[in-house]
C-alpha positions in Angstrom: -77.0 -188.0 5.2 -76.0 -185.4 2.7 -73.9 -182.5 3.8 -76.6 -180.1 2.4 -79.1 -181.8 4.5 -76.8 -181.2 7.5 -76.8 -178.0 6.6 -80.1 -177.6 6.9 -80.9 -179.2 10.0 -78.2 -177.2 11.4 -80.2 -174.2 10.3 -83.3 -175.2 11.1 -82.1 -175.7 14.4 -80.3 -172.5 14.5 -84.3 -171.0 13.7 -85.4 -172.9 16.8 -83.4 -171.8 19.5 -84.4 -168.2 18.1 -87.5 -168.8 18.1 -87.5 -169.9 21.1 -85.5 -167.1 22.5 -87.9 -164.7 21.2 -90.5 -166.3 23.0 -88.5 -166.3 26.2 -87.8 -162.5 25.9 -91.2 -161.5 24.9 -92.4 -162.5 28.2 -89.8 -161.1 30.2 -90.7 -157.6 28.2 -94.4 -158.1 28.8 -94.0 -158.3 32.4 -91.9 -155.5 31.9 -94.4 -153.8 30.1 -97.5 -154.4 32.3 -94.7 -153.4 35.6 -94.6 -150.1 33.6 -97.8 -149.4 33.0 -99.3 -150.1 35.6 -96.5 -147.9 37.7 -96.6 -145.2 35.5 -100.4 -145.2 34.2 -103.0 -147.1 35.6 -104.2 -150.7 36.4 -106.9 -150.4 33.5 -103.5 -149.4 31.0 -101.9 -152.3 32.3 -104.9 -154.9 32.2 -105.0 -153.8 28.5 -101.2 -154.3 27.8 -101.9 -157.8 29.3 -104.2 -158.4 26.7 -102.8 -157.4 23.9 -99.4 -159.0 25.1 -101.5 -162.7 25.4 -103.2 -161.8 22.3 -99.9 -161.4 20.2 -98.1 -164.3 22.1 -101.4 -166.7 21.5 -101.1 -166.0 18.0 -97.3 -165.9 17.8 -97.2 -169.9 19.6 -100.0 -171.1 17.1 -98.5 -169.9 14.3 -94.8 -171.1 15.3 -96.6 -174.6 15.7 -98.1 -174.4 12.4 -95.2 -173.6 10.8 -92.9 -175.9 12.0 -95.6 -178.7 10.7 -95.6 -177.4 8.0 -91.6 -177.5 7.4 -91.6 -181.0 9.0 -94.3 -181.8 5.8 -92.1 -179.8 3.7 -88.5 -181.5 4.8 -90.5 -185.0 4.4 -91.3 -184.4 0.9 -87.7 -184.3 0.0 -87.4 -180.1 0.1 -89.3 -180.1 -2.7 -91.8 -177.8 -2.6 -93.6 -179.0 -5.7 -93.8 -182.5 -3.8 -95.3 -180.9 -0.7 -99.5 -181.9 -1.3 -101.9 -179.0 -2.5 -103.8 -180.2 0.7 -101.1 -179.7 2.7 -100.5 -175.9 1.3 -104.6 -175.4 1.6 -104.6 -176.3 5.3 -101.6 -174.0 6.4 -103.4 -170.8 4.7 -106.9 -171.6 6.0 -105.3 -172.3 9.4 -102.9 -169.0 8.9 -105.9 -166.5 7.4 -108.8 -168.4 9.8 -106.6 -167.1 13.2 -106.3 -163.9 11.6 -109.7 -163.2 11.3 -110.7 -164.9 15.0 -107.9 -162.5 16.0 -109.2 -159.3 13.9 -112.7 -160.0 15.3 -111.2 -160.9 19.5 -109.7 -157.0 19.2 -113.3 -155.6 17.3 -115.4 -157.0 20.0 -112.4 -155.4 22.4 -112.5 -152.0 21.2 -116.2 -151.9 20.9 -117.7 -153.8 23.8 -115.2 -153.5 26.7 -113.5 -150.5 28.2 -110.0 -151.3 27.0 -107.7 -148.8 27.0 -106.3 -148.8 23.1 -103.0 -147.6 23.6 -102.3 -150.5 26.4 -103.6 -152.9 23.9 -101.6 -151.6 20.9 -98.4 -151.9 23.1 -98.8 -155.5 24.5 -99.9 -156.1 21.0 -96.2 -154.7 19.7 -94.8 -156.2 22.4 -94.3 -159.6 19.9 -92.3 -156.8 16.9 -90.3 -155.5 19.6 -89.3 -159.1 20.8 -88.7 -160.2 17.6 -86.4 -156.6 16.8 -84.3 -157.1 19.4 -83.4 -160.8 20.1 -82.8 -161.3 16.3 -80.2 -157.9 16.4 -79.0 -159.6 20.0 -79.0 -163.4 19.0 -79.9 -163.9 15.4 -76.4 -162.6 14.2 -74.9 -164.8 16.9 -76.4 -168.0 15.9 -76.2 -167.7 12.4 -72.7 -166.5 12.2 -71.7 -169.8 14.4 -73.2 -171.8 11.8 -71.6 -169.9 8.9 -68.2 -170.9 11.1 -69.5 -174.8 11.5 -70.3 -175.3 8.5 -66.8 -173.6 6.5 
């Protein structure tokens, strides 16, 4: 094994652990979240930042999964990307834009057919960006500048 495919199995599994840390925190700050709502606010605000929070962390896992079969194509093919199959490509779009659109109708029928409180949903809905914000400062630096020192 080369030492720039080392490299980037050292990387990738670098991206792992952060993802996985992120997925960690997020639920820690959901519970947080719906703790703090529902304290401060209301049970329906809560209920809603429950949503929203499962909502965005549905979406996040599928997509993480989707991704990382698509690298594991992508890393098979050689790290070529012009080797990667157009089928291959296809698939990972219709999957990523298909989701989108279950998801952009899921909050639709929300808004307009159950009493959801919108600001609730927005935040467990942010709750994902704020994960991602903050273990990437927190971590990302850390696990990336261990490689940089593994790898020199």
């Amino acid at each position: 094994m080369g030492e720039s495919q080392q490299q980037a199995g050292a990387a990738a599994e670098a991206g792992t652990r952060l993802l996985a840390y992120i997925q960690r925190f997020n639920w820690i700050l959901l519970a947080v979240l719906i703790a703090g709502a529902w304290y401060v606010f209301s049970w329906p605000r809560a209920q809603s930042v429950l949503i929203g929070g499962l909502l965005a962390n549905i979406s996040f896992f599928l997509l993480r999964r989707d991704i990382a079969g698509f690298m594991d194509s992508f890393s098979q093919a050689g790290m070529s990307w012009q080797a990667v199959k157009r089928l291959e490509k296809i698939k990972f779009f219709v999957k990523f834009y298909g989701r989108l659109a279950v998801l952009a109708l899921v909050l639709y029928l929300l808004i307009t057919r159950v009493s959801i409180d919108v600001i609730g949903l927005i935040v467990g809905l942010s709750s994902i960006m704020f994960s991602i914000i903050v273990v990437v400062i927190g971590k990302g630096s850390m696990l990336y500048s261990a490689q940089r020192i593994k790898g020199a």
